[in-house]
N, C-alpha and C positions, 0 to 999 in steps of 0.2 A: 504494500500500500504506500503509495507517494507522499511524500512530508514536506507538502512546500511550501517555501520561505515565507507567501506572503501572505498564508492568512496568519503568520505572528507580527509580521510587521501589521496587517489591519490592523490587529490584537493591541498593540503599539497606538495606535492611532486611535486609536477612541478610548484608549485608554486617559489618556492626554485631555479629549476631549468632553467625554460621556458620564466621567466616573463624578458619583456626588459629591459637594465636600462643600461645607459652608462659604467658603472663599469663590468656590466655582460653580456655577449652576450648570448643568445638563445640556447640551448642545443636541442636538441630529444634524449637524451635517456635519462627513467626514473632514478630516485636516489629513493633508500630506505627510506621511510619516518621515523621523528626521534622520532616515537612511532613505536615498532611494528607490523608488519602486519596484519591485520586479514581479515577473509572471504568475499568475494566478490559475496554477495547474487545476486541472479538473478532480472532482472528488470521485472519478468512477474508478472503477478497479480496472485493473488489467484490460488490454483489449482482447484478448483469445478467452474473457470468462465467460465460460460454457453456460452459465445460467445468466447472464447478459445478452448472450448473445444468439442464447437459443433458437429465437425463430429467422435467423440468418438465414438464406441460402445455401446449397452446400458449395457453391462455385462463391460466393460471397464469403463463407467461414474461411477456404481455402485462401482469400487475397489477405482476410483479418488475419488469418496467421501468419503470415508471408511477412505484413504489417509489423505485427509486434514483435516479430524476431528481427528485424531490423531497428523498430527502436529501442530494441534491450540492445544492440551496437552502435545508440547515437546518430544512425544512420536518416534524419525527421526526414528531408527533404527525397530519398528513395523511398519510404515509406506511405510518403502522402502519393506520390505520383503511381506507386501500384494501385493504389486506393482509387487515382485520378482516371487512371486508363479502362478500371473495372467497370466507373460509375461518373464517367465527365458529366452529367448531368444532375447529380446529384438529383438521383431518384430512388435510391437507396435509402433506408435510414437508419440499418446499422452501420455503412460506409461511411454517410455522414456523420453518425456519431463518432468514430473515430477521427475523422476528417476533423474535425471538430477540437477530439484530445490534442493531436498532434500539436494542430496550431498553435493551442493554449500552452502546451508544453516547450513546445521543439522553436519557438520563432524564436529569432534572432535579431529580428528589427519589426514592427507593426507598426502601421498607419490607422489608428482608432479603433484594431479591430475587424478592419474589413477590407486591407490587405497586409499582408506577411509575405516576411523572408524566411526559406528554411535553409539548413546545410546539413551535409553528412559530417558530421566532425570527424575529424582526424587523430590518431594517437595522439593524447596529450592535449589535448583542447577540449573546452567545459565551454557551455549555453551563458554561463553567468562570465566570464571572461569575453567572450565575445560581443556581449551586449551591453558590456560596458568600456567597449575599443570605439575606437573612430572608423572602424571600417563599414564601407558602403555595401549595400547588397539589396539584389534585384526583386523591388517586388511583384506578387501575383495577386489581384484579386482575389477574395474569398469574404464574402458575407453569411456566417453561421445563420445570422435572425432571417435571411432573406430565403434562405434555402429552407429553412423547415416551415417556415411560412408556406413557399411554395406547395411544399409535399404537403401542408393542411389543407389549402386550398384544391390538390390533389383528390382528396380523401385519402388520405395515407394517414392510417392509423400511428402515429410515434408509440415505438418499444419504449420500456424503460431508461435503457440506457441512452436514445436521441433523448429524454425527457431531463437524465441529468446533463450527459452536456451540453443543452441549453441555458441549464439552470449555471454551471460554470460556465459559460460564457459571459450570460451579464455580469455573477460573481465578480471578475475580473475585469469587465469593463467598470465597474462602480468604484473598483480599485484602483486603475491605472489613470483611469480618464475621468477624475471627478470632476461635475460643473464644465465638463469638454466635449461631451458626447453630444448626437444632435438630438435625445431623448433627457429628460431630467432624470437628474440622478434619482428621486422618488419612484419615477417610474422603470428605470430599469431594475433598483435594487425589490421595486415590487413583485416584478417579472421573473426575478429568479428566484424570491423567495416562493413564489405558486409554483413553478420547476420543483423545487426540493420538497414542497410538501406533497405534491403530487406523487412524486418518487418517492416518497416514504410511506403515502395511504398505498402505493400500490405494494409493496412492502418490502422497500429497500430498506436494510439494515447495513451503515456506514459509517463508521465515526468523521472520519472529514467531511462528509455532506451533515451530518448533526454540527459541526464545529462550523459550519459554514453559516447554516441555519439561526445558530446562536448569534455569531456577529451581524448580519442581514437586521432579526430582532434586536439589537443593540443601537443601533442605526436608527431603528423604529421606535426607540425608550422602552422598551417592551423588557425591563433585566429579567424579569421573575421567569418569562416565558425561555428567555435566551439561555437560562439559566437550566431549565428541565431539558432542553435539546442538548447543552452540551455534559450534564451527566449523560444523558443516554450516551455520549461518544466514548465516555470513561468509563460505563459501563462495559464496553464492549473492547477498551483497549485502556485499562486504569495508567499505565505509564505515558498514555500523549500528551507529550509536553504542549503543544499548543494549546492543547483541551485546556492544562492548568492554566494557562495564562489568559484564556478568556474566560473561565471562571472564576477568576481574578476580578476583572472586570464585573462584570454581571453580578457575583457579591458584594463587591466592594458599593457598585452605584444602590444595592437596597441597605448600607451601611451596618454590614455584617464585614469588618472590617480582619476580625481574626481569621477567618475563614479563607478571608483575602489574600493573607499575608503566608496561610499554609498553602493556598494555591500557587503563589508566586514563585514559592518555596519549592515547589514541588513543581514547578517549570521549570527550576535552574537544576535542579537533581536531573530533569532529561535530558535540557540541551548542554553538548556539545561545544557550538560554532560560535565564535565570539558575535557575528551578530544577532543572535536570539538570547541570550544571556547579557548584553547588553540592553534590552529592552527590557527584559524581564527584570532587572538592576532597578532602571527609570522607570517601569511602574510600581515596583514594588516602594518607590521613594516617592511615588506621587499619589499613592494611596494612600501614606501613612502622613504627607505631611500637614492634614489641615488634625489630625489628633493624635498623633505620637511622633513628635519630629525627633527623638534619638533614635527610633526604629529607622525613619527616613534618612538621616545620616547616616549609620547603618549600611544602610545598602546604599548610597551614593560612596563611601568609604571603598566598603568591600569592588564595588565597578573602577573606582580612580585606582585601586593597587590593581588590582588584575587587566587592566587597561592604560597603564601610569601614560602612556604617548598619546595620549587623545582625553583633549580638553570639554570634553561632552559634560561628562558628569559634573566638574564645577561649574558650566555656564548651566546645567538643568537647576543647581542648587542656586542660583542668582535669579533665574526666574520663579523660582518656586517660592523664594524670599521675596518677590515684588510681586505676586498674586496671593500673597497673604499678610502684604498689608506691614511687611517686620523690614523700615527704612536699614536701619544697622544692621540684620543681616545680609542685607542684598550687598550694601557697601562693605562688608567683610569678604564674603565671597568674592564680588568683583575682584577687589585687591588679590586675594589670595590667585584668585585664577591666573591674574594677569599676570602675579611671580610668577608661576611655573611655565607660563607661553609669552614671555614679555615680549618677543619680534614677531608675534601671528597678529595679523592684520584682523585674521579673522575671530580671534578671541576679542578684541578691541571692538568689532563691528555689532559683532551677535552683542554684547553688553549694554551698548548702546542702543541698539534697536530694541533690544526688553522695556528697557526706561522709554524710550521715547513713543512704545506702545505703550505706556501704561500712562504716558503725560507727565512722565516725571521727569523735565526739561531738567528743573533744578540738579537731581539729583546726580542726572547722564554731566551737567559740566561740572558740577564737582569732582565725579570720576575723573573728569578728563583734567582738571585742575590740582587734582589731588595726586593724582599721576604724574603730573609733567615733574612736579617738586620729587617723590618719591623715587624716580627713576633716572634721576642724576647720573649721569655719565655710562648708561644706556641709548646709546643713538640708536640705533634701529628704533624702538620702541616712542624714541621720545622724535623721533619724525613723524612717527605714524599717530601716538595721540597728536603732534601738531597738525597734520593734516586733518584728521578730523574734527579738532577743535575752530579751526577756520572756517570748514564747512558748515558747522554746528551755528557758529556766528553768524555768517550771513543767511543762516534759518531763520536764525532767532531776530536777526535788527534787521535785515535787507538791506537795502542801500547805506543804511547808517552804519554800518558794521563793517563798510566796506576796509579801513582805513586800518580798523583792529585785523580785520581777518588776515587780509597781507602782510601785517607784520608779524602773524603768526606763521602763517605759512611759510615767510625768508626762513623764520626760527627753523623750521622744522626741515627744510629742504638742505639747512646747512647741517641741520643732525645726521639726514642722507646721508652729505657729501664724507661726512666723518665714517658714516657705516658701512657704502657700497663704494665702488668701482664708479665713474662715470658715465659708464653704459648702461647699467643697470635700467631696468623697465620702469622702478619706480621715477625717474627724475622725468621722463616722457608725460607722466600723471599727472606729476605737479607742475607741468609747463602747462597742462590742461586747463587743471585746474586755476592757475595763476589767470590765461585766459580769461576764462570764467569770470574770476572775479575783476576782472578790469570791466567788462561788459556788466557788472553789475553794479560799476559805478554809476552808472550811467541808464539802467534798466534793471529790471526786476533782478532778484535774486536767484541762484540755479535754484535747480530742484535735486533732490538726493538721486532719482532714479538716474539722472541724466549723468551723475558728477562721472571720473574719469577711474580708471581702476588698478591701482599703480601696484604689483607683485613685488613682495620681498622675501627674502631669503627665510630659509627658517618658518615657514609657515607648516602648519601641523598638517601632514597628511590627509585628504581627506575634508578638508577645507580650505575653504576660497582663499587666494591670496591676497583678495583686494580688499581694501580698508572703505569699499563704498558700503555707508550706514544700509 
């Protein structure tokens, strides 16, 4: 059975967003989780299962198996095209349902959904490596919603198995492409939640399509309900770790918060791979922080040692400190964070964008005030708050600020000249930005999204290197 990545990063994601807590109220609409996206594999089993696949053809069974012994060799793209030569018209509907898997599984690059890249991979090459390279690759047409429409419109009764992968289909579109698609995110996550309970009244028993089921209801406020579908997943498989960590969720938002905290528990006991033990860290620190912040420390603690090169964990504790309202712990954290990344632009950037989402102008130049004195004979560091202190300025006074902002910005370009080489990217930035602000002698002030985006050294893996807020 397939264990993939992204219903824990959802799990992540509404975790963030959904979970009760007096400081936070309840959301339904998804947030981008703070890894990445990736594929949103199907919950069905295997393609050769004999009781899926039952009322296959025998010249149909024949291509299905042909199918899934090429993709247990990684092989997506020969896979689908046996599938394609059987049934180019997709008048099949256990071809398409495999049709179906492959895509969700095996692409490589996707345009909304409705078209994909596939490849046969090669010794040594992985689906998650390639979709996060810069290589180009050719796509095909393929619209899942439009093809089993047609066979409805057919009278073609859908087996089981086309019933769930429809139902992961929109799964993963609600995932990849939230607020993107040209259907509302309501209406697709509606669409695949009737998928999954269809397949369950006909009498699918699945732990991933229950774990599926459970977040979809989550999405919906529905905890209590999301909460019955995903025991029955742990019912059927007590060690899936996913399962834990939206059960996590789902208890935590009816404020059975111990229960929560064994779930999370009991998510890190499964996973593995540093990115799903990474999330299961940050929710187990964002459940606990509006009523036991030493438990939340806790697990942002134990994520900074097992993660010491990635500054996640103390910038979640800086926000977690300014959505509960505690001025002096956000400004502890900041600082602390900033010692341990003082040349990440992007440590600097996300710090300041908490504050200036929460309207705390004040407290974001303090930071940056507080800093410049604190980090005395740190160039790197003390160009990059100068850079954004000038920016900040001509936010805050526009035209009037114009006169401060450039004498901060010389400050800070000579901090540069002391930390990099002359060629370095950052000094192109601040010619940008210098730009800028002479136009803003004279006309409105830039704006943040527009400012310029200057790379410096030393930036934490993994994050942006540019200091734009």
């Amino acid at each position: 059975m397939s264990r993939d990545r992204s219903v824990a990063l959802a799990a992540f994601a509404f975790a963030l967003l959904l979970l009760f807590s007096p400081s936070l109220s309840a959301q339904s609409a998804p947030a981008a989780p703070s890894a990445p996206p990736t594929a949103a594999a199907p919950a069905a089993p295997a393609a050769a299962s004999l009781d899926l696949y039952a009322g296959a053809s025998a010249d149909c069974r024949k291509v299905l198996d042909e199918a899934g012994k090429l993709i247990a060799d990684g092989k997506w793209m020969s896979a689908y095209s046996a599938l394609e030569s059987f049934d180019k018209g997709d008048a099949d509907p256990w071809a398409l349902a495999l049709k179906i898997e492959i895509c969700m599984r095996g692409y490589v690059q996707t345009k909304e959904h409705r078209s994909f890249s596939l490849v046969d991979l090669e010794p040594g090459q992985t689906l998650e490596a390639l979709r996060a390279g810069e290589g180009q690759y050719e796509l095909f047409d393929f619209d899942p919603m439009a093809a089993a429409q047609a066979q409805e419109a057919a009278g073609v009764e859908p087996p089981l198995i086309l019933t769930v992968a429809i139902g992961d289909y929109y799964f993963s579109v609600q995932d990849l492409f939230p607020g993107q698609w040209f259907l509302s995110d309501e209406e697709v996550c509606t669409r695949a939640l009737a998928c999954y309970e269809r397949a369950v009244a006909a009498g699918l028993s699945n732990a991933e399509t229950f774990v599926r089921e459970g977040i979809l209801l989550l999405r919906f406020e529905q905890p209590a309900e999301a909460e019955a579908r995903i025991r029955k997943a742990l019912a059927l498989d007590p060690g899936y770790p996913d399962a834990h960590l939206n059960l996590a969720i789902a208890v935590g938002q009816q404020g059975r918060f111990d229960e929560a905290y064994a779930a999370v528990d009991a998510a890190l006991a499964g996973y593995r791979d540093a990115d799903h033990r990474y999330m299961a860290y940050m929710l187990g620190a964002r459940i606990a922080a509006s009523s036991d912040r030493a438990r939340a420390e806790a697990y942002l603690a134990a994520a900074e040692k097992e993660f010491p090169r990635d500054p996640s964990p103390g910038l979640f504790r800086h926000m977690l400190a300014i959505q509960l309202g505690d001025a002096d712990a956000a400004n502890a954290a900041a600082d602390a964070v900033l010692d341990r990344f003082s040349d990440s632009p992007y440590v600097v950037r996300t710090i300041l964008t908490d504050w200036l989402g929460n309207d705390d102008l004040d407290l974001a130049m303090g930071f940056l005030d507080r800093s410049l004195v604190r980090m005395a004979g740190q160039d790197a560091c003390l160009g990059i708050l100068g850079f954004y202190k000038a920016l900040l300025i001509t936010e805050v006074k526009g035209t009037d600020g114009y006169a401060e902002a450039m004498s901060v910005l010389d400050a800070a370009e000579a901090s540069f000249h002391r930390a990099y080489a002359p060629d370095n990217q950052v000094f192109s930035a601040v010619a940008q930005l210098r730009a800028q602000l002479a136009q803003a002698g004279t006309a409105a002030s830039p704006a943040p999204a527009a400012q310029p985006s200057p790379s410096a050294p030393g930036a934490v893996p993994g994050g942006s290197a540019s200091p734009t807020p």
